[in-house]
C-alpha positions in Angstrom: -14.6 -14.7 -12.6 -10.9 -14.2 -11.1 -8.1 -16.5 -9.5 -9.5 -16.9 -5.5 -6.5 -16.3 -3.1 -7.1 -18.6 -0.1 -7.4 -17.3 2.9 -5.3 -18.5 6.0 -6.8 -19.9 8.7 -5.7 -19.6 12.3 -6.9 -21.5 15.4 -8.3 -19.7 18.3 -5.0 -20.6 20.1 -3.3 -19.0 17.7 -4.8 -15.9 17.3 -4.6 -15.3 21.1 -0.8 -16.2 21.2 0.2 -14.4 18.3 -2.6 -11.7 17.8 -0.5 -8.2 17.9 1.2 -10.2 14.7 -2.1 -11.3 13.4 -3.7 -7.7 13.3 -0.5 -5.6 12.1 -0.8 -8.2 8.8 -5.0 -7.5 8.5 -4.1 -4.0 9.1 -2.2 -3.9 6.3 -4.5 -6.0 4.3 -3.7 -9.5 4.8 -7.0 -10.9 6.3 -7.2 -14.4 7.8 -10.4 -16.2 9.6 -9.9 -17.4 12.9 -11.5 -21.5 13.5 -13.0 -22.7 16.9 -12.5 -26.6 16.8 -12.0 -26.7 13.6 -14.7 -24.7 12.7 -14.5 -20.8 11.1 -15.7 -18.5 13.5 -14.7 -14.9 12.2 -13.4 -13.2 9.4 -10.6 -10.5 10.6 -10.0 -7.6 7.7 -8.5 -4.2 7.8 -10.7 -1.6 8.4 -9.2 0.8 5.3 -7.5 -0.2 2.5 -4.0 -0.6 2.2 -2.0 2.3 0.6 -1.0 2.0 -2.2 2.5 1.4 -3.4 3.9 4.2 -5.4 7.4 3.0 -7.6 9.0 6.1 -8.1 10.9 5.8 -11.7 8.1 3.4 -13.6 8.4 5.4 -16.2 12.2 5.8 -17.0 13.2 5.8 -20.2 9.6 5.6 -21.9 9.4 8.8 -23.4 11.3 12.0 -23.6 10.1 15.5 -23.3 11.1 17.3 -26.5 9.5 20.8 -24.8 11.7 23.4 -23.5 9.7 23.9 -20.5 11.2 26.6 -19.1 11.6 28.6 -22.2 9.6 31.8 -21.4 9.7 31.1 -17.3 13.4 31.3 -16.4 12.9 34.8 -14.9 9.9 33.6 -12.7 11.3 30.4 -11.9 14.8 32.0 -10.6 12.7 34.9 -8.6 11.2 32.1 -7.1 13.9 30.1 -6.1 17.1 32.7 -5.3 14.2 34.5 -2.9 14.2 32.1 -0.5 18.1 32.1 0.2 
């Protein structure tokens, strides 16, 4: 099944005083319901999904490269390169 994340709830009150707030958090994928009395009303989500987080660097250290990568390229690598100066 999976671990159920509650979902905040925010008076109508609330979500009128504060709503700019409320829908740059569902815009970026933190959802909440807002309750009339009490009582949920409406479910507010983001229309996309999030991006996603990229962590540069995850990697580092893992695993080394023991190809000479270049080897075979240099001269098409520095035509490349010392033509756009």
């Amino acid at each position: 099944m999976g671990i159920k994340i509650p979902v905040p709830t925010v008076n109508i009150h609330e979500a009128k005083t504060h709503l700019s707030r409320l829908v740059d958090q569902a815009a970026h994928g933190r959802e909440f319901v807002i309750a009339k009395a009490g009582k949920p009303m409406v479910r507010v989500i983001p229309l996309l999904a999030p991006p996603a987080v990229r962590t540069l660097g995850f990697l580092v250290g893992r695993g080394v490269v023991q190809a000479k990568l270049k080897q075979g390229f240099e001269a098409d690598i520095d035509a490349m390169f010392s033509s756009a100066r």
